[in-house]
N, C-alpha and C positions, 0 to 999 in steps of 0.2 A: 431228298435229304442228303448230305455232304456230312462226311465222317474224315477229317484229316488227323495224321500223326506218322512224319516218317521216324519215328522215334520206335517205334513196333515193329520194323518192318523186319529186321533179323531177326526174331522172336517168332514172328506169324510165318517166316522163312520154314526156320526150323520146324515147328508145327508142321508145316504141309509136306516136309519130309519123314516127319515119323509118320505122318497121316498116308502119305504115299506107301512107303516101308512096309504100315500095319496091311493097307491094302494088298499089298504084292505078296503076303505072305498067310491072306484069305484065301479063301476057295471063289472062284471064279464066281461063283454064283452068289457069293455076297457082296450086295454094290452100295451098302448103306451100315455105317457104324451108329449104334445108341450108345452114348453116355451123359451121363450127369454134370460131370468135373475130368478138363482135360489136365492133366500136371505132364510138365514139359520141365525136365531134371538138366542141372548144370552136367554134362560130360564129365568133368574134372572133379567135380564133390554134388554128386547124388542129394545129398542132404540138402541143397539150395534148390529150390524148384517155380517154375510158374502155375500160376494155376488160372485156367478158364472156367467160367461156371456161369450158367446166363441166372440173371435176374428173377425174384418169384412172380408169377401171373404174369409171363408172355405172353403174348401173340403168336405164333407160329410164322416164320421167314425163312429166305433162302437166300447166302450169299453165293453168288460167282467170283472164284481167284480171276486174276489175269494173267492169261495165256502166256506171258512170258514176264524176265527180268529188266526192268530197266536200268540204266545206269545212271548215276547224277542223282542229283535231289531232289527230288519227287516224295508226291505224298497218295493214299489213296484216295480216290473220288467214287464213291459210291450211287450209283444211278436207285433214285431212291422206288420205281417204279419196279425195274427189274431184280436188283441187287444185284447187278454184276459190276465189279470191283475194278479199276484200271487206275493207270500210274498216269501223274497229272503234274505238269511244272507247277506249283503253287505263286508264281506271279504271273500266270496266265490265268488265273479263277477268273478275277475281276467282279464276282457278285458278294464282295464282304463292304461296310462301311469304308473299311479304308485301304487304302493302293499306296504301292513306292511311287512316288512322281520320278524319281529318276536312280535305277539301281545302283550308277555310278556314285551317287551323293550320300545314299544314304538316308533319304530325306521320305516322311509320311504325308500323307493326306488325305481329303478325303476323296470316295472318288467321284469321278467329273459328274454321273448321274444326280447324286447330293449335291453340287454347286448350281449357282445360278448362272457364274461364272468362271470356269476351272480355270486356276490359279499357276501360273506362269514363273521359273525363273526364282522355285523355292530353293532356298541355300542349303548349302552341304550342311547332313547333318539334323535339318531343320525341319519341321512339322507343325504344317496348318490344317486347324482342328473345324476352320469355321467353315460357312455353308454359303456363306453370302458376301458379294461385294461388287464396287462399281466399276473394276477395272480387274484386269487378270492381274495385273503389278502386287496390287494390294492381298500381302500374301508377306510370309517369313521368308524373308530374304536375308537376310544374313546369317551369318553360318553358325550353330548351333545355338538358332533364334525359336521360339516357338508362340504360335496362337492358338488359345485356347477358349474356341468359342466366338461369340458374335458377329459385328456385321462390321463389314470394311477395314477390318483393322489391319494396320502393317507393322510387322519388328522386321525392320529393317537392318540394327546395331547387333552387332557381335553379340552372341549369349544373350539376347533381347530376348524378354517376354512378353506380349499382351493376354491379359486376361481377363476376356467377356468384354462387354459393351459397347458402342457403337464410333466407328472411326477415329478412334482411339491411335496412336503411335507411339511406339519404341523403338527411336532411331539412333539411340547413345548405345555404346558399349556398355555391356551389363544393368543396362537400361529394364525399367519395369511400367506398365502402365495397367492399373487394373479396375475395369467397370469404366462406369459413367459415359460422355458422351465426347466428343472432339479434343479429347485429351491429349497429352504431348508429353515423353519423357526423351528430352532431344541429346541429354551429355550426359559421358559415363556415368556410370552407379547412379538416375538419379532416379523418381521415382513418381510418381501422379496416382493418388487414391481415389476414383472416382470424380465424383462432381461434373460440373460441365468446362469447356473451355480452358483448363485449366494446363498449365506451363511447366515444365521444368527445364529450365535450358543452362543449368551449369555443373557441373560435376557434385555430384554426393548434395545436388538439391533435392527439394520431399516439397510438396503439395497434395494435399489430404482434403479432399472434401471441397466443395466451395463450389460459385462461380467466377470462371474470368479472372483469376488470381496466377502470377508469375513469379514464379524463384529464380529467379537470375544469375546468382553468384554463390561463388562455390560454399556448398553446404549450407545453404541458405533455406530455411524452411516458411511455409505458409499450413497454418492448416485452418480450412473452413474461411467462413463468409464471402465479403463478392469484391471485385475492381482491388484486391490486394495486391501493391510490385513488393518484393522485397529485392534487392540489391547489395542487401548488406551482405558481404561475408563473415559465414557464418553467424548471420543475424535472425529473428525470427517474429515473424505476425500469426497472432494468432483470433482469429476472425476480426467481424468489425466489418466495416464499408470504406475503399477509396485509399485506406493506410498506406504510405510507404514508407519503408527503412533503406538510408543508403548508405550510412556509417556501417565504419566494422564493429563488428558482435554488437547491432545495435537490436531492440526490440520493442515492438510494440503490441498489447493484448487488447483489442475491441477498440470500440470507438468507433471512427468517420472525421475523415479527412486529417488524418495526425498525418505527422512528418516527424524522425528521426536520423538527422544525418549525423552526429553525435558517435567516437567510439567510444563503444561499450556506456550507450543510452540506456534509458527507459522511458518509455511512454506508456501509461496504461490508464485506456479509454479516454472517455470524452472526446472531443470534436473541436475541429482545426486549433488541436495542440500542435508543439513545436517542441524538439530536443536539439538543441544543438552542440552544446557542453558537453565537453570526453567528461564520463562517467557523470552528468547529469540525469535528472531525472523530471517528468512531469505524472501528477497523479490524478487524472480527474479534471471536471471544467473545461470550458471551452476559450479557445483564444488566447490560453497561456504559454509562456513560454521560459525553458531553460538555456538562457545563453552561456551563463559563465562555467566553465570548467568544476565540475560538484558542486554546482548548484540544484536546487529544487525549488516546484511549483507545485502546491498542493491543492487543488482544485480552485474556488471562484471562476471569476471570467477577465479576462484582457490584462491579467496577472505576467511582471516580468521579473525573474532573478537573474539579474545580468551581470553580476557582480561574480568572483570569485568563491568558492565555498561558500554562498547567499541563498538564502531561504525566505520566499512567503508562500503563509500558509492560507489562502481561502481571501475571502474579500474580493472585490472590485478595484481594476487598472488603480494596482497598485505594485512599486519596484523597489525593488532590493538590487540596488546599483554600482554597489562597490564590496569590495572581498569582505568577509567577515559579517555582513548587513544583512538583517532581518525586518518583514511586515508580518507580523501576527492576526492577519485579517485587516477587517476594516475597509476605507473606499478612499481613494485618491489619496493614498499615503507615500512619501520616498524615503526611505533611507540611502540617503546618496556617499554619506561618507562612510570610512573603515570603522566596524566594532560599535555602528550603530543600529539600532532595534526601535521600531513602531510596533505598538503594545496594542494596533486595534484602533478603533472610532477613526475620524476621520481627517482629509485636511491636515496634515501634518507632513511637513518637512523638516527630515534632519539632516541638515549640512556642514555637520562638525563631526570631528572623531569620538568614538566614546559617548556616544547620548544617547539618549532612552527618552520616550514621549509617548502620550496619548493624549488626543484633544478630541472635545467632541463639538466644534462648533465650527467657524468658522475660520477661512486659512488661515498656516501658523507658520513660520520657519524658524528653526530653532537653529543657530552658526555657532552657538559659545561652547566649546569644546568640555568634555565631561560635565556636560549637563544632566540631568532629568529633571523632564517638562511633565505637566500634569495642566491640557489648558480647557477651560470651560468646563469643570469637573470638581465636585467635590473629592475631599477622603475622607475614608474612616478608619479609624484602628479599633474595630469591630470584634466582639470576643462570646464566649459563648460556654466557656468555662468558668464563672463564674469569677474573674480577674480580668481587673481593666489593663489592658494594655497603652504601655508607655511610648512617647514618642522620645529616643533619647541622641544625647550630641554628647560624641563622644570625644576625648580630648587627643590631641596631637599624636600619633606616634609612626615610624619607620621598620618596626617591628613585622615582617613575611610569617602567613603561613595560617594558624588558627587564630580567630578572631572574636570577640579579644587578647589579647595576651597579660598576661599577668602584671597588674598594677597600673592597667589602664583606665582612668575613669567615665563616668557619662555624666553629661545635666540631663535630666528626663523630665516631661509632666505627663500626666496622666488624670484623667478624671477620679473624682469621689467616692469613697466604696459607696454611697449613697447618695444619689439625687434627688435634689426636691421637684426636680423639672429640668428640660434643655434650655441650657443657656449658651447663649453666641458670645461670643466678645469680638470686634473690630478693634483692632488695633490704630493707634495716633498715625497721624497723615503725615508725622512729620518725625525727623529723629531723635527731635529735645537737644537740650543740653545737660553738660555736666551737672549731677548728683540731681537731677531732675528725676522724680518717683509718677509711675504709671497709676494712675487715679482714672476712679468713672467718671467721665463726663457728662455721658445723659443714657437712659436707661428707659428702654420701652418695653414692656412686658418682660421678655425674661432676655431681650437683646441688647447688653451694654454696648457703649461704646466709652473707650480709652484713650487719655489723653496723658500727655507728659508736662507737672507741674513742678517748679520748684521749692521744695523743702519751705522756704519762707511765704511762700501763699499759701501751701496745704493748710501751714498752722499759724496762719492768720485768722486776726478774726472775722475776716469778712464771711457773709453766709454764719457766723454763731445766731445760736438759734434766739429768738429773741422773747419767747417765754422760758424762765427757767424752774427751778426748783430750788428755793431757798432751803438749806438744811443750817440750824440754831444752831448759835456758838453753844462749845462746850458741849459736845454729841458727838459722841466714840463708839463706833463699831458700827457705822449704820449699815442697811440696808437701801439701795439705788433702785425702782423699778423702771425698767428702760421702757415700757412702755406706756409711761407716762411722760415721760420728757426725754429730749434728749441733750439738756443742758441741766449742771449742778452747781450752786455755788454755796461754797461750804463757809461758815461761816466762822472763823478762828477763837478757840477761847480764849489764845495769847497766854494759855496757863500751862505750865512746867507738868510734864507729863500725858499732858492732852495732845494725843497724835492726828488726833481726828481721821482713825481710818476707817475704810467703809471693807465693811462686813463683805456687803457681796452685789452684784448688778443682775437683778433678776429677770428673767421674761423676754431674753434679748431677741432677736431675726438676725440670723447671716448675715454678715456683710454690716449691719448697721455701728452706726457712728454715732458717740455722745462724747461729750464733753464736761469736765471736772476742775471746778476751780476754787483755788484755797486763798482769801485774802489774808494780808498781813498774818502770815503763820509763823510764829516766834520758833515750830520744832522743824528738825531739818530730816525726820524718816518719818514717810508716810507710807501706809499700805493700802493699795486699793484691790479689793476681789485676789490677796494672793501674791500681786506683784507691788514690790520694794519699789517706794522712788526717795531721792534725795529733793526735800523745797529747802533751798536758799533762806535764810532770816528773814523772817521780817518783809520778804518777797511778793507780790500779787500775780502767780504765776497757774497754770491749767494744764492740763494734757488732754491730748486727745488719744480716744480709745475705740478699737473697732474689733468687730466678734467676729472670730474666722475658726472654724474647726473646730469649735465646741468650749471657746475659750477665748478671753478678753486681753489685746495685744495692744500694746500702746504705740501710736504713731507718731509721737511728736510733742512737744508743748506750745505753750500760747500766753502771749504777755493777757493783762488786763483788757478784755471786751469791753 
């Protein structure tokens, strides 16, 4: 058993001189003192003392001083067999875990019994903790380097540390490499957390986890997943498969096979994305790409915003190709000129300034500048509040800012608070001419179709119907039922006072058309259902009347049928 502390030894001094003292001043014939508790008193203040007192439930032992003083630094080594005590240089023990490798340096280790291979050419200052390796080299060599633990590791770099793992290196100044398996922290400050294979090779770079991943550039980090370069300064991957960043402060999170050369990118996930654009961005999908300068690419696939400040979002090989330009989804869409937008579907090209389009059919190109296209697609102005919404055309004005501004008008139409059914209208093929009125043409179920007629054909007699209803001279106030005819001919009493006007038109359907006519009517105010007309003397004249809204509107007159 070995008992070291030269820190006792003026203490245990003093002891064996009162212990001498007390002896010299027995009687010869006593050669053995008993006590309990030795107290050994400061000279200078009695009140400060040591105290010796062994332990309860000893063993009974025997120590031997050593026969003389030594001088220098020494500690006791007690021979645990005999108990005799002598003065020992303590870097001559050699049977503790760890040895000076060199007293000049400074420097620990372990010692050479523990190695497989004792460790050569450890740096001032420096201590290697580990037990194993393939070469004597392989060992803290650089000056206040240390290794702590496993197998083959070298800190080579100034103030380098490794810690644990297998063939690990710290060969940068203030270099750190800790765990894992063939790692590398090769330039100042940088750092490698485990994993396999794993790089640090430019100043204040950090690799954390992973296989196969390298930081390159200064203060460039990786952490986790496999075959990651980063190169960006002060750029950052953070797992994924294959990624590289080479833009400054570019970055990229997850994925496989992105590319960010791009400063101050982003890329995050998906698979052979593409950043190239300073301060662009790709999110998601694969095969897309941001070329233009803030631009973005929001997932789908083979997606490009190449444009300036250009955005698409999702869809298929589809490009936003000029500054300002938007694809909102969709497949094979361009917005190739400034401050235009694809709204989705598909086949759509905008090659004007200022357009707006969605088609869902087959290719489109839209060139006429401030456009919006709407192709192979209905609309609706759709509502759900109980109010039909208007479709309105609002009139001229120059006026910036909130819209409308006061005293601006609109034309609007809008559907019926009440439908009896869906009806279509088609519009006329053609433009008409002047004072030409928009009439049905032909009418299939609830789908008219419109035509543009002139005023003297509407109220022609052609088409008057050719059964009518005779109403008797001299019969005032009648009553009309439209749905027995839709022709009247009134028949005049030619007498002073007799206006011949009819009461009312009963029974009528939307939209429908009758006709009314007064022969030889000597008065010249007639009322029909409400509405005043003027008949001429003596005139053979008719109007024609049509039921719109809940009410009988007159379209027109008509000589003698």
């Amino acid at each position: 058993m070995v008992r070291r502390g030269n820190i006792m030894k003026r203490s245990i001094l003093v002891c064996a001189t009162v212990l001498t003292t007390a002896a010299g001043m027995a009687t010869a014939q006593v050669s053995e003192q008993t006590v309990q508790t030795l107290r050994v008193e400061d000279p200078s203040n009695p009140m400060n003392s040591i105290r010796l007192q062994p332990p309860t439930g000893i063993t009974s032992y025997a120590l031997t001083w050593p026969a003389s003083l030594t001088a220098g630094t020494w500690t006791f080594v007690i021979n645990g067999s005999t108990g005799t005590m002598s003065w020992v240089d303590p870097t001559t023990l050699g049977n503790g875990p760890v040895e000076i490798a060199s007293s000049g340096n400074y420097n620990l280790r372990r010692v050479a019994a523990l190695n497989n291979i004792a460790p050569t050419g450890i740096g001032q200052y420096a201590n290697d903790f580990s037990g194993s390796r393939s070469a004597a080299g392989r060992t803290a060599t650089g000056q206040y380097s240390a290794i702590l633990g496993g197998n083959d590791n070298l800190a080579s770099g100034q103030y380098s540390l490794v810690v644990g793992g297998n063939s690990n290196g710290a060969t940068g100044q203030y270099s750190l490499a800790v765990g894992g398996n063939s790692n590398l922290a090769s330039a100042q400050y940088s750092l490698v957390g485990g994993g396999q294979s794993n790089q640090a090779t430019n100043s204040y770079a950090l690799v954390l986890g992973g296989q196969s991943n390298t930081a390159s550039a200064n203060a460039s980090v990786v952490v986790g997943g496999q075959s990651n370069a980063n190169s960006s300064s002060l750029g950052f991957i953070g797992g994924g498969n294959n990624n590289t960043s080479i833009g400054n402060k570019a970055i990229i999170v997850g994925g496989q096979s992105n590319t960010n050369t791009a400063n101050i990118g982003f890329l995050g996930g998906g698979a052979s994305n593409n950043v190239s654009g300073n301060i662009a961005v790709v999110v998601g999908g694969q095969s897309n790409a941001a070329a233009g300068d803030r631009a973005a690419a929001v997932g789908g696939q083979g997606n490009s915003a190449s444009g300036g400040l250009s955005f698409v979002g999702g869809g298929e090989t589809n490009t936003a190709g000029a500054n300002y330009s938007a694809v909102l989804g969709g497949q094979n869409n361009v917005a190739s000129s400034q401050y235009s937008s694809v709204l989705g579907g598909q086949n759509l090209t905008l090659s004007a300034n200022n357009t707006a389009g969605f088609n869902s059919g087959s290719a489109m190109t839209i060139s006429t500048a401030n456009t919006v296209a709407f192709g192979n697609n209905n609309i609706w102005l759709a509502n759900n509040n109980n109010t039909a919404s208007e479709l309105r055309f609002y009139e001229p004005t120059a006026t910036t800012g909130a819209f409308p501004p006061s005293g601006v008008n609109y034309a609007g139409f809008k559907a019926a608070p009440t439908m009896a059914d869906d009806n279509t209208y088609t519009l006329p093929a053609s433009v008409g001419n002047v004072n030409d009125v928009l009439v049905m043409d032909t009418k299939t179920g609830n789908n008219a179709t419109m035509k543009w007629a002139s005023v003297a054909n509407v109220l022609s007699v052609t088409g008057y119907p050719s059964v009518q209803a005779n109403v008797p001279a001299a019969t005032d106030n009648v009553t009309l039922d439209a749905a027995q005819y839709s022709a009247f001919y009134i028949q005049s009493d030619n007498g002073v006072g007799g206006d011949d006007d009819i009461l009312s038109i009963i029974n009528p359907t939307p939209g429908q058309v009758i006709y009314v006519y007064w022969a030889n009517d000597t008065q010249n105010d007639v009322t029909i259902a409400g509405i005043p007309f003027v008949v001429p003397n003596g005139a053979d004249v008719g109007v024609t009347l049509i039921y719109l809204n809940g009410g009988w509107r007159c379209v027109g007159s008509f000589v003698q049928p």
